[in-house]
C-alpha positions in Angstrom: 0.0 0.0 0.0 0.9 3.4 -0.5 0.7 6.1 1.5 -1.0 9.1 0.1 1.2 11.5 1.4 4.6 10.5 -0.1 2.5 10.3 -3.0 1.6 14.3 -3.6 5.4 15.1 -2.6 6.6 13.3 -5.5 6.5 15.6 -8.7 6.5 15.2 -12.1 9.4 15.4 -14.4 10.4 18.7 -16.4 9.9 19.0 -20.0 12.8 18.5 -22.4 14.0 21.7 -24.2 15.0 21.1 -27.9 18.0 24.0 -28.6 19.6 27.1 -26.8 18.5 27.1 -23.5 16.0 30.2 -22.9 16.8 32.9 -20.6 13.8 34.1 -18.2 15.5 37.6 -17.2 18.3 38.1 -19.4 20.5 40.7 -17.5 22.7 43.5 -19.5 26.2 43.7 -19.5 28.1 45.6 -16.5 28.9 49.0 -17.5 32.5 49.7 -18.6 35.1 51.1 -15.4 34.8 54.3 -14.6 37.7 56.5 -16.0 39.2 57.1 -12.8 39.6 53.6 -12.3 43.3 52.8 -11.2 43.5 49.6 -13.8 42.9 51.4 -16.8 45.4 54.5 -15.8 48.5 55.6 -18.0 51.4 55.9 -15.6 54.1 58.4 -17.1 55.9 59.6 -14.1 55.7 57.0 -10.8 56.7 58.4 -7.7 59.3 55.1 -8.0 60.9 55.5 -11.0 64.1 57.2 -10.8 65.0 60.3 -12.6 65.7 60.1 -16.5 68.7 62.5 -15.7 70.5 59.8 -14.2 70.7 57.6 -16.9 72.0 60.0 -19.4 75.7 60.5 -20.1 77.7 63.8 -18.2 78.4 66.9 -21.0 81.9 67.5 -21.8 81.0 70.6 -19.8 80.1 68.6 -16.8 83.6 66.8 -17.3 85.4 69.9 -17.6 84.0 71.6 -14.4 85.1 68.9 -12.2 88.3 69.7 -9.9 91.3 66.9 -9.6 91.3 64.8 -6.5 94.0 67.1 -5.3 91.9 70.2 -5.3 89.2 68.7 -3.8 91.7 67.0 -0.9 92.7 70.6 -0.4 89.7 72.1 -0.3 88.2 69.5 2.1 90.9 70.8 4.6 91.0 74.0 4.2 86.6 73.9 5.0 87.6 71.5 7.8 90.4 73.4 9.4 88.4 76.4 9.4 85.6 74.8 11.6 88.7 72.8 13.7 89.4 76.3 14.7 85.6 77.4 15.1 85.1 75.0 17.6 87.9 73.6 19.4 85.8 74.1 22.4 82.3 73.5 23.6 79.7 70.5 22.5 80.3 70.8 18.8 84.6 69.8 19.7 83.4 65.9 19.8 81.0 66.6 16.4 84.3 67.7 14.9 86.8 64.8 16.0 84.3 62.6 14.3 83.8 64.8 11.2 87.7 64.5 11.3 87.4 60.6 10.9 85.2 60.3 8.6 86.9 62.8 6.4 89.8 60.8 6.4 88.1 57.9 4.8 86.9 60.5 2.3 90.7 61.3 1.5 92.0 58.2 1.5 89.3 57.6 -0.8 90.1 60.4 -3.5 93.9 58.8 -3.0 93.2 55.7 -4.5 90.7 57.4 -7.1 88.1 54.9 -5.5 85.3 57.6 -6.6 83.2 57.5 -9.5 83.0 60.5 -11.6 79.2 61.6 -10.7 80.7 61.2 -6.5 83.6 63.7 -7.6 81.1 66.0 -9.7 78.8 66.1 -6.7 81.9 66.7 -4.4 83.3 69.5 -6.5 79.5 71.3 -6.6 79.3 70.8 -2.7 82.8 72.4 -2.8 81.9 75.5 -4.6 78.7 75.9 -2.9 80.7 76.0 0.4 83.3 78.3 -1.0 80.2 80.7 -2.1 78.3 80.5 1.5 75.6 78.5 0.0 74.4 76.1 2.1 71.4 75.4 1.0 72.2 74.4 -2.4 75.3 71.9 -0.7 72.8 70.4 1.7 71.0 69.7 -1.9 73.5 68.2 -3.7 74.7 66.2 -0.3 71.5 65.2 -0.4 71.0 63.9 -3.7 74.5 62.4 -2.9 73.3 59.9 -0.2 70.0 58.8 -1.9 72.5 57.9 -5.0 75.7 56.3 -3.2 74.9 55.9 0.5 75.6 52.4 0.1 78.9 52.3 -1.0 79.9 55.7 0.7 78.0 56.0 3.7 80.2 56.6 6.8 82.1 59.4 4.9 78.8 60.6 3.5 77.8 61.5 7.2 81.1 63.6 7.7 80.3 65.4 4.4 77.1 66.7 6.0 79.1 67.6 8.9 80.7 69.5 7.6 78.2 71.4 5.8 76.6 72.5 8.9 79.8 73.0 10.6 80.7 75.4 8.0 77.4 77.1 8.1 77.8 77.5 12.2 81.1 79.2 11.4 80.0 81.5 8.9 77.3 82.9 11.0 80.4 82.9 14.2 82.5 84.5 11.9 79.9 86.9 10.2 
């Protein structure tokens, strides 16, 4: 016997569709990406991508401007000298013993021409800038300096940008 309630639970099959199934709500198409949207943006200056200038080749002005290793030995002692003198006493006497190490690394450096050309370009314009009083422009170029070679020239790097404000606390001293 059969029970009559399994019997209205049981349903009958569905019809058979010949061809392409039909679509009850055919939904449209998603509109296209806003133009704002990141994936479809042209990128033509990422804040990541380093500077074309760097990849170009120095002028034979550039070339010409830079000073020999000895000038720049010179000139690194004369700067330094001046702030020995500026501060033998006080605080800023332990900045300069350091500044005073890590200048030598510097020179012994520019002994063995163990500097690159764009290091001894940069040096020569921090050089001049010093000579001229202008700081700013020195902290610049020392800047661009230790984004560029801080690994390889680091610890003398630091000295370099003691010496900078060294010389800019004995200008205002001596002003």
């Amino acid at each position: 016997m059969t029970n009559p309630d399994v019997i209205s639970t049981i349903r009958p099959p569905l019809p058979v569709q010949n061809g392409p199934p039909r679509s009850i709500n055919k939904m449209p198409p998603p509109p296209p990406p806003p133009s704002s949207d990141f994936r479809n943006a042209t990128i033509e200056n990422h804040w990541n991508d380093p500077p074309k200038r760097i990849f170009c080749n120095q002028s034979e002005d550039e070339q010409v401007e830079l000073l020999s290793n000895d000038d720049i030995q010179k000139a690194l002692t004369q700067h330094f000298e001046i702030c020995q003198k500026a501060f033998e006493e006080g605080p800023q006497s332990r900045v300069v013993k350091d500044t005073d190490g890590r200048l030598q690394e510097l020179i012994k450096r520019l002994q063995t021409n163990g500097l690159s050309n764009v290091v001894l370009k940069s040096l020569s314009d921090i050089l001049k800038a010093l000579d001229a009083k202008q700081f700013n422009s020195a902290l610049k170029i020392h800047t661009q300096l230790m984004t560029t070679d801080y690994d390889r020239n680091g610890h003398w790097l630091v000295g370099l940008k003691r010496l900078i404000d060294l010389s800019e606390k004995a200008s205002s001293f001596s002003a």
